[in-house]
PDB file of N, H, CA, C and O in Angstrom:
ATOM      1  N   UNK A   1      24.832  17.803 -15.967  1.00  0.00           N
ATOM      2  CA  UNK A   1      24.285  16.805 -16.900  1.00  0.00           C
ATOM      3  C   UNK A   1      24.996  15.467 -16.699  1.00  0.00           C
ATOM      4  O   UNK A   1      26.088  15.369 -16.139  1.00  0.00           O
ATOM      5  N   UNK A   2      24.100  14.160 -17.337  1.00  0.00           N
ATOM      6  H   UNK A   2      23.213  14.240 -17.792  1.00  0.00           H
ATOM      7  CA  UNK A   2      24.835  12.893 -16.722  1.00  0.00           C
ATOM      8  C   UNK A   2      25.737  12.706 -17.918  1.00  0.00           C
ATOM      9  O   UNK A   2      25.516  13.365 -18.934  1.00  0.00           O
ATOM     10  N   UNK A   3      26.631  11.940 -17.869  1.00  0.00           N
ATOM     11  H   UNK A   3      26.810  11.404 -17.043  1.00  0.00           H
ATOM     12  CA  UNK A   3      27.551  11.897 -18.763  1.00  0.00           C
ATOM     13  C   UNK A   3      27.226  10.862 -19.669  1.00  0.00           C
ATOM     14  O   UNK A   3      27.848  10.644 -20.709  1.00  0.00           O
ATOM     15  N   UNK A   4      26.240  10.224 -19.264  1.00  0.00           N
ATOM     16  H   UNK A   4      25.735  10.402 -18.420  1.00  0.00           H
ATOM     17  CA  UNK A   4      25.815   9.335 -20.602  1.00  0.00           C
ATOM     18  C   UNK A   4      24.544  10.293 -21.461  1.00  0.00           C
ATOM     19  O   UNK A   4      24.052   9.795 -22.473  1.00  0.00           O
ATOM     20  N   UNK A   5      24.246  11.164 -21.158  1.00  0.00           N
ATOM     21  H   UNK A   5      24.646  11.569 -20.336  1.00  0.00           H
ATOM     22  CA  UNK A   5      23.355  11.932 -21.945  1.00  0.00           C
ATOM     23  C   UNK A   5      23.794  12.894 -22.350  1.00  0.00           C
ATOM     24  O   UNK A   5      23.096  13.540 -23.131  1.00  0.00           O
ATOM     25  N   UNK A   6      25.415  13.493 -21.913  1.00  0.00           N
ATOM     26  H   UNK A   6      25.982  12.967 -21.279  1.00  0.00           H
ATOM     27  CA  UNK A   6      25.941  14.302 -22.718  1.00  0.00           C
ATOM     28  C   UNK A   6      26.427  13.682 -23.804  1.00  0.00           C
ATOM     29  O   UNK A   6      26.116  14.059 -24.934  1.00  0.00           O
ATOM     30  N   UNK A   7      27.361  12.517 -23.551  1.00  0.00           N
ATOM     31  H   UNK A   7      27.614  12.211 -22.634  1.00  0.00           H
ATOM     32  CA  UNK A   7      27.343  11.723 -24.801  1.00  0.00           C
ATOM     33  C   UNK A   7      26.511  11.185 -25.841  1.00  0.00           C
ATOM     34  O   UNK A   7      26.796  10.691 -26.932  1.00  0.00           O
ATOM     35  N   UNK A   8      25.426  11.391 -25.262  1.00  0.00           N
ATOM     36  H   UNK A   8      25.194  11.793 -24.375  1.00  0.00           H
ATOM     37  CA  UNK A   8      23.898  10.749 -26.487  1.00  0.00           C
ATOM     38  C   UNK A   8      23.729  12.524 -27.026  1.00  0.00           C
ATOM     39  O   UNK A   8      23.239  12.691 -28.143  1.00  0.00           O
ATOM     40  N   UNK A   9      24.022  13.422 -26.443  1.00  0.00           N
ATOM     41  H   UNK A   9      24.419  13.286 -25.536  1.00  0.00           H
ATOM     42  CA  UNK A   9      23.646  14.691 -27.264  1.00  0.00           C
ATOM     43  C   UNK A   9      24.427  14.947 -28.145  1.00  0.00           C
ATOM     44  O   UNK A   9      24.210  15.132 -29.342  1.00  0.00           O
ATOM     45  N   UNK A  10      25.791  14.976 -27.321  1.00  0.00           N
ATOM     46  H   UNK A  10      25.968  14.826 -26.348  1.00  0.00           H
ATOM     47  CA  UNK A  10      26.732  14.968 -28.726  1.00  0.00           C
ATOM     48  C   UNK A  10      26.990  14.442 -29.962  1.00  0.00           C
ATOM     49  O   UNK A  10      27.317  15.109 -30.943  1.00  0.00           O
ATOM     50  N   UNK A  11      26.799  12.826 -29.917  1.00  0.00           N
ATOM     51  H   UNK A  11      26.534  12.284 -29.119  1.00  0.00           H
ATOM     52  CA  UNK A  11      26.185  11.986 -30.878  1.00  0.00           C
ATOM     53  C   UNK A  11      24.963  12.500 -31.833  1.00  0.00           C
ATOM     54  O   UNK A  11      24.976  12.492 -33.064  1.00  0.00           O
ATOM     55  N   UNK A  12      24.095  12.868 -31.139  1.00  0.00           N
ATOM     56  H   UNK A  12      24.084  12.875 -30.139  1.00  0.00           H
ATOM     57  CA  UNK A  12      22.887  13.623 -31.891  1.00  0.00           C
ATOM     58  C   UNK A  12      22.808  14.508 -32.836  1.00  0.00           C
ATOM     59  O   UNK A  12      22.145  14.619 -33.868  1.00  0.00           O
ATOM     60  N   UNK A  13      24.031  15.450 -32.014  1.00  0.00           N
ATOM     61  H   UNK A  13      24.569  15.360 -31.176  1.00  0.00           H
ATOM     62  CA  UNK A  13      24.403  16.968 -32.824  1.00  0.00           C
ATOM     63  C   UNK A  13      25.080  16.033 -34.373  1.00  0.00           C
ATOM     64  O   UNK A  13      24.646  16.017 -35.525  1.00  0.00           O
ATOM     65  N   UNK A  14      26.004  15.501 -33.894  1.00  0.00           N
ATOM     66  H   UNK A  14      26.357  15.514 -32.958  1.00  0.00           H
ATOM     67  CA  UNK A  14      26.572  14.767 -35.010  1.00  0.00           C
ATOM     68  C   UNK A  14      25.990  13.858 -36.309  1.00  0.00           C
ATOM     69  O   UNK A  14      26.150  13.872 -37.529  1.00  0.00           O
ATOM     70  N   UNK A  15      25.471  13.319 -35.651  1.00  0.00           N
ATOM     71  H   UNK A  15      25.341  13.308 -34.659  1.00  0.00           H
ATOM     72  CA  UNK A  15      24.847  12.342 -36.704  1.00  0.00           C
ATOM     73  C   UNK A  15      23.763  13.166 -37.660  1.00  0.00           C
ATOM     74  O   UNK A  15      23.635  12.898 -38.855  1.00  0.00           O
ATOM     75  N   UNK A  16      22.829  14.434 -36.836  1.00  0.00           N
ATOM     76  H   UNK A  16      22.933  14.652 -35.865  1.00  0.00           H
ATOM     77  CA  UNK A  16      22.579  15.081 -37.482  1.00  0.00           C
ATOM     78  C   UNK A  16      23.107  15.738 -38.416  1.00  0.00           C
ATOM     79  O   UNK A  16      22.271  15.869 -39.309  1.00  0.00           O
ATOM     80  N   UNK A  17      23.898  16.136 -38.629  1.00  0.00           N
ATOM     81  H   UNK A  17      24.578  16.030 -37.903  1.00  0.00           H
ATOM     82  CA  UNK A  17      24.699  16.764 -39.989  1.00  0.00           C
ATOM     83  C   UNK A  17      25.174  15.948 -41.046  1.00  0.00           C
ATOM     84  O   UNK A  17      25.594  16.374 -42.122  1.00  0.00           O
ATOM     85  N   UNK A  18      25.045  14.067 -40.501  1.00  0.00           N
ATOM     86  H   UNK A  18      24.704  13.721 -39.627  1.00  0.00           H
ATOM     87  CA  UNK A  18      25.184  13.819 -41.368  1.00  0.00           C
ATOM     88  C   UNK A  18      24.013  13.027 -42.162  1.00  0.00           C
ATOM     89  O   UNK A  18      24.122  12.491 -43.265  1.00  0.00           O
ATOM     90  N   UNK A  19      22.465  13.103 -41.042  1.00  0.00           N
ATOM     91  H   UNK A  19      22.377  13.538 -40.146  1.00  0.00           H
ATOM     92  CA  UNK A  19      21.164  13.127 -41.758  1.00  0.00           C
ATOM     93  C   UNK A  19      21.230  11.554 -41.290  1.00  0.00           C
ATOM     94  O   UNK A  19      20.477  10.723 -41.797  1.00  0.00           O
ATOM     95  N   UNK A  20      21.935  11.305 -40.552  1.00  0.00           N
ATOM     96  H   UNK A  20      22.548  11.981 -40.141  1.00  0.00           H
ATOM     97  CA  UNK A  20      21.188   9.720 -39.938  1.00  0.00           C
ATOM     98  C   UNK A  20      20.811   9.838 -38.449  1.00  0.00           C
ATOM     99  O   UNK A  20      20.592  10.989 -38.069  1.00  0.00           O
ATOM    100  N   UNK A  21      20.703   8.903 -37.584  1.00  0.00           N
ATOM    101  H   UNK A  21      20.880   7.968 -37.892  1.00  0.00           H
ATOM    102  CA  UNK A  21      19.954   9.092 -36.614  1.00  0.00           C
ATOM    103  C   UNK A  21      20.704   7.986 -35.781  1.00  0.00           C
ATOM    104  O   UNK A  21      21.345   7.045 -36.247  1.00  0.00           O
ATOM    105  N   UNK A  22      20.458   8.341 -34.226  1.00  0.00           N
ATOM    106  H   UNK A  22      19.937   9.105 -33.848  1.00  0.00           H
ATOM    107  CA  UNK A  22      21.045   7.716 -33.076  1.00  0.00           C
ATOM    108  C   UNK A  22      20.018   6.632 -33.076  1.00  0.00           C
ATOM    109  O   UNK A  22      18.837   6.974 -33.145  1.00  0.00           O
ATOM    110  N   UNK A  23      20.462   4.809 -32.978  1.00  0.00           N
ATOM    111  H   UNK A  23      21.421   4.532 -32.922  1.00  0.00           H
ATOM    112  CA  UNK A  23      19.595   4.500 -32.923  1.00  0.00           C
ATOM    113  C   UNK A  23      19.638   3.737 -31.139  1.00  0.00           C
ATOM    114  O   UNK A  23      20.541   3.172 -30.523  1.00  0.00           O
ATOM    115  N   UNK A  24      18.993   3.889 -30.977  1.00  0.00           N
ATOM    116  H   UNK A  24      18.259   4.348 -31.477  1.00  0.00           H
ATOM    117  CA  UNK A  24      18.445   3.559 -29.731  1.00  0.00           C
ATOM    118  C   UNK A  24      17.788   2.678 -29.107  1.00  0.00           C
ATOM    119  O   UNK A  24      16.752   2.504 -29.748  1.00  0.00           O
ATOM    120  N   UNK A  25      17.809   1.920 -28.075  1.00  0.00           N
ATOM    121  H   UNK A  25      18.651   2.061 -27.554  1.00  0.00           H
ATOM    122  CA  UNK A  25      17.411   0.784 -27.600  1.00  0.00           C
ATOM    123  C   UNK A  25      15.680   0.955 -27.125  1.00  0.00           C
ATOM    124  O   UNK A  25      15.545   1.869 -26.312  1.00  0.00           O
ATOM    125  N   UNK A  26      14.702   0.425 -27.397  1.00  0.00           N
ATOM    126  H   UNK A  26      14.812  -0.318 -28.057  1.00  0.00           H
ATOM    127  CA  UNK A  26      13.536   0.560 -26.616  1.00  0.00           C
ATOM    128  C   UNK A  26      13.306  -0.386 -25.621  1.00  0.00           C
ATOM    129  O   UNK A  26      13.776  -1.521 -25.699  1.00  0.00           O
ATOM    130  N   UNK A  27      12.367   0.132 -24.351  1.00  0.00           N
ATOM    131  H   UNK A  27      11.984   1.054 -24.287  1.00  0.00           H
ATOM    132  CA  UNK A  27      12.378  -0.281 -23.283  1.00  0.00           C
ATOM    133  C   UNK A  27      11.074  -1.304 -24.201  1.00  0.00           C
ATOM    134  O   UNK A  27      10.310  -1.120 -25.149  1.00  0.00           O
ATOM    135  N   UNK A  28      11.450  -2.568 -23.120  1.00  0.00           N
ATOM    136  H   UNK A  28      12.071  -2.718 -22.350  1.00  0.00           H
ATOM    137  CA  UNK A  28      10.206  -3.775 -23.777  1.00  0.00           C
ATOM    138  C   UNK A  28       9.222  -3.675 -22.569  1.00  0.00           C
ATOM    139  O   UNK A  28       9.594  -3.361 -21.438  1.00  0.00           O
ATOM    140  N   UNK A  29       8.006  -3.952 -22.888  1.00  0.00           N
ATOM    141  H   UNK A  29       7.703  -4.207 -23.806  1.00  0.00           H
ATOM    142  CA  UNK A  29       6.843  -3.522 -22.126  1.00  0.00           C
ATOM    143  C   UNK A  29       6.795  -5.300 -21.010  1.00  0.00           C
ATOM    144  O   UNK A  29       7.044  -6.405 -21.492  1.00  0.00           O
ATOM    145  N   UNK A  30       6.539  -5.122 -20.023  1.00  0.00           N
ATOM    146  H   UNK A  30       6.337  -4.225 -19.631  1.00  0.00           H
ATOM    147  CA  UNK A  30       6.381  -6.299 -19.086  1.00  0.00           C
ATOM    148  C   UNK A  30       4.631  -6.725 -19.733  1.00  0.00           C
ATOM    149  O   UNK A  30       3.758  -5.936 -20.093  1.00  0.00           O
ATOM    150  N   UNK A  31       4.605  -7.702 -19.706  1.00  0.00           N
ATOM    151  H   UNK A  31       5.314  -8.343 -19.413  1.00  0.00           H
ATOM    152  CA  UNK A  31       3.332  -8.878 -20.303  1.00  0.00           C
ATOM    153  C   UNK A  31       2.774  -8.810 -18.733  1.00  0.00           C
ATOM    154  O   UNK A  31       3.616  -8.663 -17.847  1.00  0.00           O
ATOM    155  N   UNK A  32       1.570  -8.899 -18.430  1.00  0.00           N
ATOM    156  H   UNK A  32       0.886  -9.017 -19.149  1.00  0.00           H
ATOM    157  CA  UNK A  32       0.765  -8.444 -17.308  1.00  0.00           C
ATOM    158  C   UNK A  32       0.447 -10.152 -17.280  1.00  0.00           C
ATOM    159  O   UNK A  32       0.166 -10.803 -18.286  1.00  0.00           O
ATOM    160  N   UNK A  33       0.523 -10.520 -16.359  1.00  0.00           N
ATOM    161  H   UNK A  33       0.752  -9.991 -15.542  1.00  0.00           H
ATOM    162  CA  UNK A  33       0.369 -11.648 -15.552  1.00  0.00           C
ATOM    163  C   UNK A  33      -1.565 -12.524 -15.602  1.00  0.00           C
ATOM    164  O   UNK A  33      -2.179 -12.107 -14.619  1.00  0.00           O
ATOM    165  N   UNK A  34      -2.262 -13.296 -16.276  1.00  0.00           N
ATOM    166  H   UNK A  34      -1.764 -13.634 -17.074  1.00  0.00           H
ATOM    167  CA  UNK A  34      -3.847 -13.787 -16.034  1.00  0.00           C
ATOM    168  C   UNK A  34      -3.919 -14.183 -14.654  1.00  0.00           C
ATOM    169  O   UNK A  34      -3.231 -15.013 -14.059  1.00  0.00           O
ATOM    170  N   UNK A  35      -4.756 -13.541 -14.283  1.00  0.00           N
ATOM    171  H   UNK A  35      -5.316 -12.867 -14.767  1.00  0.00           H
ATOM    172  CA  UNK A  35      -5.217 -14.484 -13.082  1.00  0.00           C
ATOM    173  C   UNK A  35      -5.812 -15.149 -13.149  1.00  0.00           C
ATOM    174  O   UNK A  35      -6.693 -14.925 -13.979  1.00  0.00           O
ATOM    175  N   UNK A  36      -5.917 -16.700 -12.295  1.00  0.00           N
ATOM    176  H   UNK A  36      -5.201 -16.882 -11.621  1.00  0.00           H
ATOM    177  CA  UNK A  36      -6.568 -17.983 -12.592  1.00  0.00           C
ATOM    178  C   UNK A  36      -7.945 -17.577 -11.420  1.00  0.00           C
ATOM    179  O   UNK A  36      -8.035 -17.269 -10.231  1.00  0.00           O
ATOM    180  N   UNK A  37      -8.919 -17.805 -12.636  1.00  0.00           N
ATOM    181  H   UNK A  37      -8.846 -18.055 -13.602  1.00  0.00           H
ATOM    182  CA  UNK A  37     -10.051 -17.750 -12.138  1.00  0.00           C
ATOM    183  C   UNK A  37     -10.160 -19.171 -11.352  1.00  0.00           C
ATOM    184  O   UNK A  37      -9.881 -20.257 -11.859  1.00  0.00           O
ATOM    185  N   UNK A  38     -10.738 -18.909  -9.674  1.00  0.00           N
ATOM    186  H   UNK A  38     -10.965 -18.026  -9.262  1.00  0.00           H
ATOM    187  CA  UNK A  38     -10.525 -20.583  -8.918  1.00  0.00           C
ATOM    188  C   UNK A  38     -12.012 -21.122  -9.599  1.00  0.00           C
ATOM    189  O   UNK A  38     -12.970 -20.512 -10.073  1.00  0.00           O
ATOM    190  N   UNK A  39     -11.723 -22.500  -9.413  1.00  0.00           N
ATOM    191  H   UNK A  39     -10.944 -22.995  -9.028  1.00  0.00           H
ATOM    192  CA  UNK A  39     -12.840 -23.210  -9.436  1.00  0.00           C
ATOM    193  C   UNK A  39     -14.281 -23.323  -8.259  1.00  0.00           C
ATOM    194  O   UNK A  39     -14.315 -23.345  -7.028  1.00  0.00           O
ATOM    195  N   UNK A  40     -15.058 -23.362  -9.013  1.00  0.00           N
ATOM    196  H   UNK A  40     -15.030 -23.344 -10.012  1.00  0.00           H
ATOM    197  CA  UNK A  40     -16.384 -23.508  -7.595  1.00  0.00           C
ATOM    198  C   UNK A  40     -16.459 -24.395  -7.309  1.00  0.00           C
ATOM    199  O   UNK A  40     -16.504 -25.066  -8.339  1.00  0.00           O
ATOM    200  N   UNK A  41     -16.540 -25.261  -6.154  1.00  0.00           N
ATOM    201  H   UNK A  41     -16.503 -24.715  -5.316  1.00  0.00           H
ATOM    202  CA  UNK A  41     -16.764 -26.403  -5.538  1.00  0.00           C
ATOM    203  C   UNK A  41     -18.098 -26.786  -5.625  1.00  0.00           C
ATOM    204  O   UNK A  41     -18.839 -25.999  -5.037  1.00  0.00           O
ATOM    205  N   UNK A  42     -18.837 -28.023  -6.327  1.00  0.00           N
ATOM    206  H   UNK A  42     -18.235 -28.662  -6.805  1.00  0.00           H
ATOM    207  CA  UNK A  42     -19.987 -28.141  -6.660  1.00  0.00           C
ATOM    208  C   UNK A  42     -20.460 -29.013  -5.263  1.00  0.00           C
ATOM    209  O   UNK A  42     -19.793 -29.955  -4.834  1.00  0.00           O
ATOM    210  N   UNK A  43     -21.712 -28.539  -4.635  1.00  0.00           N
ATOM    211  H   UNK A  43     -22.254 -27.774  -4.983  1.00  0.00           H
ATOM    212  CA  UNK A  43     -22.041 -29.021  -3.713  1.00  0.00           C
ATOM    213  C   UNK A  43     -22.981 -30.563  -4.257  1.00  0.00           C
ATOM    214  O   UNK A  43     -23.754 -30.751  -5.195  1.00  0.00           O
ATOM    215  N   UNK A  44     -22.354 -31.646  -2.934  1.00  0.00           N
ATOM    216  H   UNK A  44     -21.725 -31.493  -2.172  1.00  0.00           H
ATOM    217  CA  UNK A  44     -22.847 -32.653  -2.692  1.00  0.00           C
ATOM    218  C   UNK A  44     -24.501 -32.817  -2.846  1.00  0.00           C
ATOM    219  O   UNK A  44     -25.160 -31.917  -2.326  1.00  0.00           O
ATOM    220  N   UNK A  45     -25.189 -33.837  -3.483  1.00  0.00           N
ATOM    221  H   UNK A  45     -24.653 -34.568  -3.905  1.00  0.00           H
ATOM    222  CA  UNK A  45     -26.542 -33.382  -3.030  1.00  0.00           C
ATOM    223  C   UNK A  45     -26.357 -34.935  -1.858  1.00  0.00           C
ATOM    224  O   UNK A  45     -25.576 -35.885  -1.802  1.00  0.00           O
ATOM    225  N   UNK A  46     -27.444 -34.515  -1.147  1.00  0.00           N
ATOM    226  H   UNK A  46     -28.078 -33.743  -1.193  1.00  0.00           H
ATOM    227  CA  UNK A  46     -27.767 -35.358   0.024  1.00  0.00           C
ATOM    228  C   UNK A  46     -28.396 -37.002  -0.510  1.00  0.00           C
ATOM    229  O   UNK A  46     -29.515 -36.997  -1.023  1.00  0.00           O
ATOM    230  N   UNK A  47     -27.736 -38.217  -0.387  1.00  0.00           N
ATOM    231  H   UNK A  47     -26.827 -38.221   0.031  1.00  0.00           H
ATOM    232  CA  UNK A  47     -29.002 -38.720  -0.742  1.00  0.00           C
ATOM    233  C   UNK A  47     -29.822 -39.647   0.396  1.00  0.00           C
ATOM    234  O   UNK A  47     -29.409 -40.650   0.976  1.00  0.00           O
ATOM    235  N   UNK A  48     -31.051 -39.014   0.514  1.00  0.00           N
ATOM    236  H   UNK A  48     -31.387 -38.199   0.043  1.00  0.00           H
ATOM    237  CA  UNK A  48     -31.795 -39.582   0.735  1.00  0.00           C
ATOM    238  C   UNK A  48     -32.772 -41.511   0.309  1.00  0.00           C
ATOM    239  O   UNK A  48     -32.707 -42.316  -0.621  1.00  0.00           O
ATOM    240  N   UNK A  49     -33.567 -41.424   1.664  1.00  0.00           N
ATOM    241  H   UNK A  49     -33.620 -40.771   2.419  1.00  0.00           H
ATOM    242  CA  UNK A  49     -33.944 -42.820   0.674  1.00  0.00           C
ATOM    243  C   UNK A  49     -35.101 -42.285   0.127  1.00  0.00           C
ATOM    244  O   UNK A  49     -35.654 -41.251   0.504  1.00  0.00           O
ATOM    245  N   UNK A  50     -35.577 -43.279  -1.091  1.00  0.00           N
ATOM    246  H   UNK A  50     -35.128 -44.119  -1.397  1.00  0.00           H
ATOM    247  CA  UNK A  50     -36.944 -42.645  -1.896  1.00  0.00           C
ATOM    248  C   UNK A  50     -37.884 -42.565  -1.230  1.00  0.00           C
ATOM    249  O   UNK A  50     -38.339 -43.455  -0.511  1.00  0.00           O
ATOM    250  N   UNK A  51     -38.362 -41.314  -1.407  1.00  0.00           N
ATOM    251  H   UNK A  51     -37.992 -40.592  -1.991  1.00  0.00           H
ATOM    252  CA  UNK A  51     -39.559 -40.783  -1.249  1.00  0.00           C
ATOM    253  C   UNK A  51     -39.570 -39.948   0.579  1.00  0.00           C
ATOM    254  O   UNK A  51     -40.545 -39.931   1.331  1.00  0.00           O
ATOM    255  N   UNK A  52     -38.423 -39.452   0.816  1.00  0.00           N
ATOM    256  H   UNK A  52     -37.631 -39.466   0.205  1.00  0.00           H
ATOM    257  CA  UNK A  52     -38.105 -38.935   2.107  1.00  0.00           C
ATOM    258  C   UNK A  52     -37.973 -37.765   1.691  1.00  0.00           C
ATOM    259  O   UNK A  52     -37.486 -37.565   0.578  1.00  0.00           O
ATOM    260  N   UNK A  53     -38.323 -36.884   2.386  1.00  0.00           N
ATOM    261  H   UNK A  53     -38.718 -37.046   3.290  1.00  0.00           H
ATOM    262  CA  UNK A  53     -38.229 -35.170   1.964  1.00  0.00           C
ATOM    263  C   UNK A  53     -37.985 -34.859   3.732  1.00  0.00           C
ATOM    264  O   UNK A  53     -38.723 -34.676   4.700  1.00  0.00           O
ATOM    265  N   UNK A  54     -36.468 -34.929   3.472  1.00  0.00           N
ATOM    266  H   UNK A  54     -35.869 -35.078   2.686  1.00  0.00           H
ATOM    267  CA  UNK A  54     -35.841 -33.797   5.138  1.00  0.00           C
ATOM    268  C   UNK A  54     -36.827 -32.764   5.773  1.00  0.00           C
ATOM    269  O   UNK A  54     -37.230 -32.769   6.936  1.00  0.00           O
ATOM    270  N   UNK A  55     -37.082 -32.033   4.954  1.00  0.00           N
ATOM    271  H   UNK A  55     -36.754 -32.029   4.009  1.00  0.00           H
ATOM    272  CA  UNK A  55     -38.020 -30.731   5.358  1.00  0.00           C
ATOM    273  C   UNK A  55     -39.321 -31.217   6.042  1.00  0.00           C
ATOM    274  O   UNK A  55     -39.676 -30.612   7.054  1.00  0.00           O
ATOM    275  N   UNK A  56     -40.016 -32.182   5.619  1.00  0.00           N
ATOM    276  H   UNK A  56     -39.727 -32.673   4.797  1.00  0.00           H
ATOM    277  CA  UNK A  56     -41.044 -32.402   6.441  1.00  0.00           C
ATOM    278  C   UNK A  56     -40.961 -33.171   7.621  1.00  0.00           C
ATOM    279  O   UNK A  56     -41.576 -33.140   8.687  1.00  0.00           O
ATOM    280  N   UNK A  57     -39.478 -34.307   6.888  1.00  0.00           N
ATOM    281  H   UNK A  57     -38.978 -34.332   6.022  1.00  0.00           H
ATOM    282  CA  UNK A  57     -39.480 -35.194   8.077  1.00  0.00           C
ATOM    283  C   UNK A  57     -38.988 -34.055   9.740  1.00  0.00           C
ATOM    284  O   UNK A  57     -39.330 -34.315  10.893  1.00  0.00           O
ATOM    285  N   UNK A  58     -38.203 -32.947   9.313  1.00  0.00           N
ATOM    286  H   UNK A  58     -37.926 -32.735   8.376  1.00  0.00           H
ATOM    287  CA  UNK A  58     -38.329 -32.410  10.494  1.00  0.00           C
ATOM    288  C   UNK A  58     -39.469 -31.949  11.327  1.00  0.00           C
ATOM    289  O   UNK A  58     -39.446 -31.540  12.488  1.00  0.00           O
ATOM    290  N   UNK A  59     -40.208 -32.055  10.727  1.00  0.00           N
ATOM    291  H   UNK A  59     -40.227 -32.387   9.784  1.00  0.00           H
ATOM    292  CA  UNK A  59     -41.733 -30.833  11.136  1.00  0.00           C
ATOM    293  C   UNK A  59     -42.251 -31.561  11.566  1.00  0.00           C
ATOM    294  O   UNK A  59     -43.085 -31.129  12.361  1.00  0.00           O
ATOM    295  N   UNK A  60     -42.205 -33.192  11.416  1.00  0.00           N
ATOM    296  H   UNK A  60     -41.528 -33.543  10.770  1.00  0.00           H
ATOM    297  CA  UNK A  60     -42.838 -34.550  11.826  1.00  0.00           C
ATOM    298  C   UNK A  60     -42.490 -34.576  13.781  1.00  0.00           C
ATOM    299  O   UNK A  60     -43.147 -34.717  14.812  1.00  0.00           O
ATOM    300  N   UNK A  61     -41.169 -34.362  13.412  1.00  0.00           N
ATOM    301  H   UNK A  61     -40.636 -34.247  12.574  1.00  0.00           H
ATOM    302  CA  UNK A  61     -40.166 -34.755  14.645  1.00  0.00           C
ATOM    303  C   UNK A  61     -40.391 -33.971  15.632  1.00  0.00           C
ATOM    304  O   UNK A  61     -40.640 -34.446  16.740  1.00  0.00           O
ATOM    305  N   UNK A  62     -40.333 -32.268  15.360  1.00  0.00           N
ATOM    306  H   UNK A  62     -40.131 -31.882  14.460  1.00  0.00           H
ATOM    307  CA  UNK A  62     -41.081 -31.686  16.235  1.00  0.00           C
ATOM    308  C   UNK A  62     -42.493 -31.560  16.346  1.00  0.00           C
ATOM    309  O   UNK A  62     -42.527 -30.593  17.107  1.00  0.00           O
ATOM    310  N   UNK A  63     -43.455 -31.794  16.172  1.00  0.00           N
ATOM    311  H   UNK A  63     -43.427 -32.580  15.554  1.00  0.00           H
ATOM    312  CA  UNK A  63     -44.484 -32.464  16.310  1.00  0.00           C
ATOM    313  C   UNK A  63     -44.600 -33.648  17.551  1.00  0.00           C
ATOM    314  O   UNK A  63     -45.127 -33.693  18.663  1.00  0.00           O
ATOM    315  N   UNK A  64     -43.972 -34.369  16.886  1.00  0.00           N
ATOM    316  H   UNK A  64     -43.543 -34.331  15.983  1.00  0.00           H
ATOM    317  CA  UNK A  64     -43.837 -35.454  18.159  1.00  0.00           C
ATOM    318  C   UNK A  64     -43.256 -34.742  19.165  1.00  0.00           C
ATOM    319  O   UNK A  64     -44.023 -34.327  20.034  1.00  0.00           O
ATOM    320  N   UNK A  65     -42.075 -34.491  19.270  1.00  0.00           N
ATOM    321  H   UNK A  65     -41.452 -34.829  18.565  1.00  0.00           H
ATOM    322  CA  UNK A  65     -41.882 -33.932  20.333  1.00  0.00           C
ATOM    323  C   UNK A  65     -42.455 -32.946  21.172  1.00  0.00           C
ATOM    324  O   UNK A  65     -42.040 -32.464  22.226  1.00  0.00           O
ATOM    325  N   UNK A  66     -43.590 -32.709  20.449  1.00  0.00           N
ATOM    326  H   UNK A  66     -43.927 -33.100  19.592  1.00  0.00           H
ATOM    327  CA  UNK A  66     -44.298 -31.504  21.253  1.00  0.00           C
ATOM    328  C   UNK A  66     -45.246 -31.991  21.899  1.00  0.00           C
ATOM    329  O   UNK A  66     -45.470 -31.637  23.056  1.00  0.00           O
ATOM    330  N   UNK A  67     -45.998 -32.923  21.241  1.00  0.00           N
ATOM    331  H   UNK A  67     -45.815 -33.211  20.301  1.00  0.00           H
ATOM    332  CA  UNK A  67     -46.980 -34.034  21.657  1.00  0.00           C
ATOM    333  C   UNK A  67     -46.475 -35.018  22.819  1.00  0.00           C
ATOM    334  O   UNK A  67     -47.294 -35.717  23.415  1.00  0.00           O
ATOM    335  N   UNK A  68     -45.228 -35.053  23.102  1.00  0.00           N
ATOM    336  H   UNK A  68     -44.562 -34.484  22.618  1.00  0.00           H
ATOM    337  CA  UNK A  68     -44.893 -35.686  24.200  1.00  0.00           C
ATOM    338  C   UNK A  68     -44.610 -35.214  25.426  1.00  0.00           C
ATOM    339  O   UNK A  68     -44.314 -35.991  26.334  1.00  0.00           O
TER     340      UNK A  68
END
């Protein structure tokens, strides 16, 4: 037996007879750490000049180029 727990028994036996109690240290619980939710990077919008729509102007381009 370790000798610090023979000494906490013996204490035990003792204090019992006289109806009080060993008091004892409690272990403190570790606080669990938040994780930082990251931020989303908000995408750029493109700007265009008015009234230009990318999507067609490509379809334009190959077109021409096919025609040539």
């Amino acid at each position: 037996m370790v000798a610090w727990k023979r000494r906490k028994s013996y204490a035990h036996r003792f204090l019992h007879q006289t109806g009080q109690t060993l008091k004892t240290k409690k272990k403190k619980k570790k606080k669990k750490k938040k994780k930082k939710k990251k931020k989303k990077k908000k995408k750029k919008k493109k700007k265009y000049a008015y009234g230009f729509v990318p999507s067609l102007h490509q379809q334009r381009t190959k077109q021409t180029n096919l025609s040539l």
